[in-house]
N, C-alpha and C positions, 0 to 999 in steps of 0.2 A: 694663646693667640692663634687664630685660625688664618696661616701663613699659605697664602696661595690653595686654598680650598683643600686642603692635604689634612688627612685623616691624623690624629695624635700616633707619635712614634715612642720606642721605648729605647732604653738604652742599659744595657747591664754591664755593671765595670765590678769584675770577679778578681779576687784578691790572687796574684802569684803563688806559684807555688814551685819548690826547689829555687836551687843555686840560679840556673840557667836562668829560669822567667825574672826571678829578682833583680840580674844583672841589667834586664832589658827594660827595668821599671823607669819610665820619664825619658826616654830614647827610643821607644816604638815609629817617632814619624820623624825621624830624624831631626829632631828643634822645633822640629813646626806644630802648631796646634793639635792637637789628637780631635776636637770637636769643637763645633758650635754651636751655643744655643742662645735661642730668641726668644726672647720678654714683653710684655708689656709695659712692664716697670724698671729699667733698669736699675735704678736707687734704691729700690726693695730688695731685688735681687740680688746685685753688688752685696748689701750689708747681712743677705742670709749664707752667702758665698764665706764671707769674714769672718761671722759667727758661728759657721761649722768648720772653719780651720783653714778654708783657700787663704791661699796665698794672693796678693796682688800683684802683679808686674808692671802694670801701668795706671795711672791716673783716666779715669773715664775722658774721650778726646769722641771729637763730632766731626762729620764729614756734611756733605749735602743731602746724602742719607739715611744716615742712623748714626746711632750713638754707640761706641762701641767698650768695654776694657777686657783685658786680657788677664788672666788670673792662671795658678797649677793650684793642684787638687792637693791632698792630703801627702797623695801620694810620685810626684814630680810630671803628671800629666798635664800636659797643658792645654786652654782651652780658653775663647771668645766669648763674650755674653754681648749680645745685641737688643737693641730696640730701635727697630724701623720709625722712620720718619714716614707715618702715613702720608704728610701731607705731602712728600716727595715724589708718589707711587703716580 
């Protein structure tokens, strides 16, 4: 999705390491999302989410502009997947 003319972004999530970093795994943003990201598909992507081990925390829910659900990662990171309501924009 080419989200406000902005060039593709990367994103590298490197595994812990020691006691210390482990303890801080899934509390880095204090409860709140660590990231978000945006889709074209949200129902493709939801079920690639599932299929590599995310977790879901909420049911996919709609506002007036995008469609949103909320999933943690493998490993207790949590995180948004969006799909904009072009016809909102």
């Amino acid at each position: 999705m080419d989200f406000l003319g902005q060039e593709p972004v990367g994103l590298w999530l490197i595994k812990a390491q020691g006691d210390a970093e482990r303890e801080l795994i899934g509390r880095q943003t204090g409860n709140r999302p660590s990231f978000v990201f945006y889709t074209d598909d949200l129902l493709e992507t939801y079920e690639t989410l599932v299929d590599h081990g995310a977790t879901v925390t909420s049911e996919p829910d709609s506002d007036a502009s995008s469609t949103y659900v909320h999933f943690e990662d493998l490993y207790g990171n949590r995180g948004i997947l969006v799909e904009l309501d072009e016809s909102a924009a």
